[in-house]
C-alpha positions in Angstrom: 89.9 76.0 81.8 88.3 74.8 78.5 85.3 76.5 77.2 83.6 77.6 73.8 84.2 81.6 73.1 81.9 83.0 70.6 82.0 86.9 69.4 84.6 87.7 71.8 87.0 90.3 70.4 90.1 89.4 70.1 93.2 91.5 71.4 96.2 91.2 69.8 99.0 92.0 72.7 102.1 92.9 70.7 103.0 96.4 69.1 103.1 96.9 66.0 103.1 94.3 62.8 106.6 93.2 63.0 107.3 91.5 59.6 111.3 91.4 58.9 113.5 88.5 60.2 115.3 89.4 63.2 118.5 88.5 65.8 117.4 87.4 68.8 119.3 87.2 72.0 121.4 84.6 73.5 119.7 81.8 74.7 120.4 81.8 78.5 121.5 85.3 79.1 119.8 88.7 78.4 120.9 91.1 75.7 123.0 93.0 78.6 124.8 89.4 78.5 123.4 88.7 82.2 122.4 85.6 83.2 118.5 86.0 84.7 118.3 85.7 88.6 117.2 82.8 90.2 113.7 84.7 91.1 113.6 86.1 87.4 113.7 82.2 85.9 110.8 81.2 89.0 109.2 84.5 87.4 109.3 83.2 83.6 108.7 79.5 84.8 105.7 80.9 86.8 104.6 82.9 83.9 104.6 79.6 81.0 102.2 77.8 83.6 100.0 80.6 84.0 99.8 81.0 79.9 99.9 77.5 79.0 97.3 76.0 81.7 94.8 78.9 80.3 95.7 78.7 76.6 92.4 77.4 74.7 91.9 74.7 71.9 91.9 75.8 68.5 90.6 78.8 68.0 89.0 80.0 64.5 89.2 83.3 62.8 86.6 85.4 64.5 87.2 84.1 68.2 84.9 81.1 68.1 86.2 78.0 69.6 85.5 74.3 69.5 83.5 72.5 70.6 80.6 72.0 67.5 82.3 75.1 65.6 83.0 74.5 62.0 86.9 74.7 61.3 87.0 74.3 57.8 87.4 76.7 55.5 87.2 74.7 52.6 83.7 71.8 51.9 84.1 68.9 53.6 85.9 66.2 52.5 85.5 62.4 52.1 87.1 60.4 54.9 91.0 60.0 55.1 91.5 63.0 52.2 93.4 66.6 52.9 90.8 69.4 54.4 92.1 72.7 54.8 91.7 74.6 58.3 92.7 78.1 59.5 93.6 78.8 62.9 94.7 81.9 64.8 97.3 79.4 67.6 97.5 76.4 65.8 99.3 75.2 62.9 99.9 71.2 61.5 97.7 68.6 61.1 94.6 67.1 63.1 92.4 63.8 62.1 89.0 64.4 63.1 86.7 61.6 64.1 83.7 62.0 62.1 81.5 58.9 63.2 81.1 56.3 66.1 85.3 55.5 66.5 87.6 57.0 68.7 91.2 57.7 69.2 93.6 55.4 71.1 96.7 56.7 70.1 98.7 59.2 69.2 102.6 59.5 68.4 105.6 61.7 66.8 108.8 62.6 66.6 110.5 66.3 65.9 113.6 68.0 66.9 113.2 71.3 69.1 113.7 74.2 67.1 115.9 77.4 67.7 114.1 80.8 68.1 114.6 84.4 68.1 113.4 86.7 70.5 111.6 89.7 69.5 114.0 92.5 68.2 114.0 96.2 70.1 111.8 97.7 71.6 109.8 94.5 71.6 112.6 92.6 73.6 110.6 92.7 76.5 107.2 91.2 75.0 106.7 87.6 75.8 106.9 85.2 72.7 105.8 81.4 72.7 106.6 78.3 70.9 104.8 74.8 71.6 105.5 71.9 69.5 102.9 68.6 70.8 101.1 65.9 69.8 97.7 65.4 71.6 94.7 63.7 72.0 91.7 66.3 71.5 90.7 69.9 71.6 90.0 70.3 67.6 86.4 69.6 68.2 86.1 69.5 71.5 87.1 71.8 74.7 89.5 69.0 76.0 93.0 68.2 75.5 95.1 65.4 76.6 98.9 66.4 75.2 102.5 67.2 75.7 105.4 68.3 73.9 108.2 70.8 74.0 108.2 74.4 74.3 110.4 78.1 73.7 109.1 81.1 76.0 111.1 84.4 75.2 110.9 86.4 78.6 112.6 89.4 79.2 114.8 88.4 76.2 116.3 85.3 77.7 115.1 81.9 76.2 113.9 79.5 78.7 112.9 75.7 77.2 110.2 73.5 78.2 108.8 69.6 78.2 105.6 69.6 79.8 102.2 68.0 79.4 98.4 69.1 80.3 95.7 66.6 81.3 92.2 68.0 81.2 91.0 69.2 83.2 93.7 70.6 85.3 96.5 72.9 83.9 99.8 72.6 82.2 102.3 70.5 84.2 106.5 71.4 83.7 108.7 68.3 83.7 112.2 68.5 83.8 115.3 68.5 85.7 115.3 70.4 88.9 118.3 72.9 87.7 116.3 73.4 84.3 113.0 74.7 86.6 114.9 76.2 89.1 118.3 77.7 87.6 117.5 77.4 83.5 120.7 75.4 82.9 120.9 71.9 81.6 117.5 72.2 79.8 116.3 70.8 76.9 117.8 72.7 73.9 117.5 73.4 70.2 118.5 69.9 68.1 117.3 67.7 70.7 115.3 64.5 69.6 112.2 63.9 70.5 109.6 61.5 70.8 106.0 61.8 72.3 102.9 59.9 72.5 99.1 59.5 74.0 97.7 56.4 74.7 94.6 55.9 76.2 92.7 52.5 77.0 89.3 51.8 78.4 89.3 51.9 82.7 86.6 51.2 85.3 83.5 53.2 86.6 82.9 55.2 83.2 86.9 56.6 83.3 89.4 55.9 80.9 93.2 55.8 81.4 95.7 58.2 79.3 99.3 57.5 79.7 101.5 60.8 78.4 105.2 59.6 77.7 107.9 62.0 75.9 111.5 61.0 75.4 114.4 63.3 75.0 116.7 61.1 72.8 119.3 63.5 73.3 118.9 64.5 77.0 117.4 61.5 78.5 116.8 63.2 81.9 114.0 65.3 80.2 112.2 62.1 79.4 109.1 61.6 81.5 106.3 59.7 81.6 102.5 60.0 83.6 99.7 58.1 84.2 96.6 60.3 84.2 92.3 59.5 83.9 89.3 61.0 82.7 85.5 60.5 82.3 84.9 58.8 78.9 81.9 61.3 78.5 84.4 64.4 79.5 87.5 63.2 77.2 85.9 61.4 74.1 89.2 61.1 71.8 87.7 62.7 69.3 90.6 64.0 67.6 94.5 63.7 67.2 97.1 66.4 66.7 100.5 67.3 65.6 101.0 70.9 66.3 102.9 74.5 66.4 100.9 76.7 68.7 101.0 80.2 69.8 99.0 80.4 73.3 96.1 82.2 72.7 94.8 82.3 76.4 91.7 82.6 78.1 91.8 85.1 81.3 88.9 84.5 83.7 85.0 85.9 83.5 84.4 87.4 80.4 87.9 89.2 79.5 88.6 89.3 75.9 90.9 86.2 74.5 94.7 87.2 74.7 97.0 86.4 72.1 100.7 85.4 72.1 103.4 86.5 69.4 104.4 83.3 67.9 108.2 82.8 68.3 110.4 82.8 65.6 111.1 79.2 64.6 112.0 79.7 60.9 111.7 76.1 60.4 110.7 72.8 62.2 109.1 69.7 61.2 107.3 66.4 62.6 108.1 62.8 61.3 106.7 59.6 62.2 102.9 60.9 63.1 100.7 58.1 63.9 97.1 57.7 64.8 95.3 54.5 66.1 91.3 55.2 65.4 89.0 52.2 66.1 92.0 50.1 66.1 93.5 50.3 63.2 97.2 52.2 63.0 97.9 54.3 60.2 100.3 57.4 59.3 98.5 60.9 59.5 97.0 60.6 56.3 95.7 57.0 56.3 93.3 57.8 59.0 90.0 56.8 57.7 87.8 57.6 61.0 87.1 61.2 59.6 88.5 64.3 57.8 92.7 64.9 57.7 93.1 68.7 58.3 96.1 71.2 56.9 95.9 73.6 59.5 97.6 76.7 58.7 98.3 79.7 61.1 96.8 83.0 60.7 97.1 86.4 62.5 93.6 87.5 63.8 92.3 89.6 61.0 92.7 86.6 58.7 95.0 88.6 56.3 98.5 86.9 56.5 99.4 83.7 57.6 101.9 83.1 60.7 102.9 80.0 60.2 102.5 77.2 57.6 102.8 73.9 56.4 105.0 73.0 53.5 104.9 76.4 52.2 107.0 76.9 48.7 108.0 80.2 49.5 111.2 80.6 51.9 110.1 81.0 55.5 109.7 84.5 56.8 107.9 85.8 53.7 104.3 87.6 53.6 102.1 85.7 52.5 98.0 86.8 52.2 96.0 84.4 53.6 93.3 84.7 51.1 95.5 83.9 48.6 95.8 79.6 48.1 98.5 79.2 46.6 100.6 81.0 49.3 99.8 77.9 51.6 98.3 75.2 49.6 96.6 72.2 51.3 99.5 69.8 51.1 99.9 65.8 52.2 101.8 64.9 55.1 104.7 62.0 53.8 104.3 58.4 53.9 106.0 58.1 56.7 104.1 61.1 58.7 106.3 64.0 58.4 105.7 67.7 57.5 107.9 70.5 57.6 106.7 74.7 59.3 107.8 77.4 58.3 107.7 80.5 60.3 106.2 83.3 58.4 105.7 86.2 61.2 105.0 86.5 64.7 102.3 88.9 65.2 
């Protein structure tokens, strides 16, 4: 479920401004050094769809969301140059389609991350790590993407690949003992490669096809074949991404927000974009504005997460202050590093 939210209030559902780094626990056992039951992983599993399929697109300081809202915090900016954004779940870059071209591609590679869980008393608090690439959802209400992701439940570390095709809900891939058992899933320091690709199909639809590869753990590669109306999905946009869920519960409930997970650093390489049929790295696309989108917590005074921050990860860093997180260029080669700053 995709829709605009305008002057919701935003809830914040954590304890406490945690801003010190912290241990977490073991990856596949709890902090009692138990591993979790089989009903306790079909509880956590159960519990990523239910989060991920609601999450919303971007969402702006102040609880609006896309589509027709203005991200930018800064004027706009001639085609193909650096905008800076600010985001309460998202964090990395986006190329915006500003006139009559579309999207038809998207691709990147990164290596999954390690995390720590919340410290005590938090332990129990759900935290979330997504890293995608994606078709959509910066300025409009669909999204077409997959990647990897880190859910702490309960303290135990469960990881994902998944994928979410507008307008149904997030899909899990995997291998059946990683969804059923958590063992042999994907794990921090594997490869990986993802991409979007959509060409033009029959009676008004257009066809997407969603492929990630786990270089290091092939049988978490997948790949699907997926549709949608060309008026619905209009490829307006393409992302590369860190996201903390910030999820939309049904009628008019107030937006619920995730602790981001603590990732301390991770990065993207080899972003690509085809727009109107011409390839280019993230910041050669030349259909519309290239945006910095930095991660902020929802009163807009520190950020959560940044990219290519000079100070070390984990610091505080005020989020009306620019040179804490300056607008920075993705590499030639279309790579950018995160950094983690805090979760709440």
């Amino acid at each position: 479920m995709k829709r605009p939210l305008v002057r919701y209030v935003l809830i914040l559902l954590a304890a406490p401004l945690i801003l010190l780094v912290w241990q977490g626990a073991p990856g596949s056992v709890s902090a009692s050094g138990k591993a979790p039951s089989t009903a306790v992983v079909a509880q956590a599993r159960a519990q990523f769809v239910k989060v991920m399929s609601a999450h919303a697109p971007v969402v702006g300081h102040g609880g609006w969301v896309s589509p027709g809202a203005q991200h930018r915090s800064s004027p706009s900016a001639a085609n193909g140059s650096i905008t800076l954004s600010q985001s309460i779940n998202w964090s990395g870059y986006a190329d915006a389609e500003s006139g009559s071209t579309t999207v038809s591609q998207v691709s990147g590679n990164w290596t999954i991350p390690a995390v720590t869980c919340l410290p005590r008393p938090y332990e129990n608090q759900d935290a979330f790590l997504a890293n995608w690439v994606g078709i959509d959802g910066y300025s409009n209400g669909t999204v077409e993407q997959l990647g990897t992701a880190t859910q702490c439940y309960e303290g135990v570390k469960y990881y994902y690949v998944w994928y979410e095709m507008y307008p149904a809900g997030t899909v899990e891939e995997g291998t059946t003992a990683c969804i059923n058992d958590n063992v042999n899933c994907p794990e921090p320091g594997d490869h990986v490669s993802a991409s979007v690709t959509v060409t033009p199909g029959t009676s008004g639809e257009n066809n997407y096809k969603l492929t990630l590869t786990d270089h290091t753990r092939p049988d978490e590669s997948f790949s699907t074949s997926q549709t949608c109306a060309a008026a619905t999905c209009t490829d307006a946009s393409a992302e590369w991404i860190v996201e903390r869920p910030a999820t939309l519960p049904p009628g008019n409930a107030p937006i619920q927000i995730l602790p981001l997970a603590d990732f301390w650093k991770t990065s993207f390489s080899s972003g690509s974009v085809v727009s109107g049929g011409s390839s280019s790295n993230i910041q050669g696309f030349k259909g519309g504005t290239v945006n910095d989108i930095s991660m902020i917590d929802d009163t807009g005074s520190y950020y959560l997460a940044c990219v290519g921050q000079p100070a070390p990860p984990g610091s505080l860093l005020s989020a009306t202050d620019a040179s804490t997180c300056p607008t920075v260029s993705p590499s030639r080669s279309g790579g950018f590093r995160e950094s983690w700053d805090s979760s709440f």
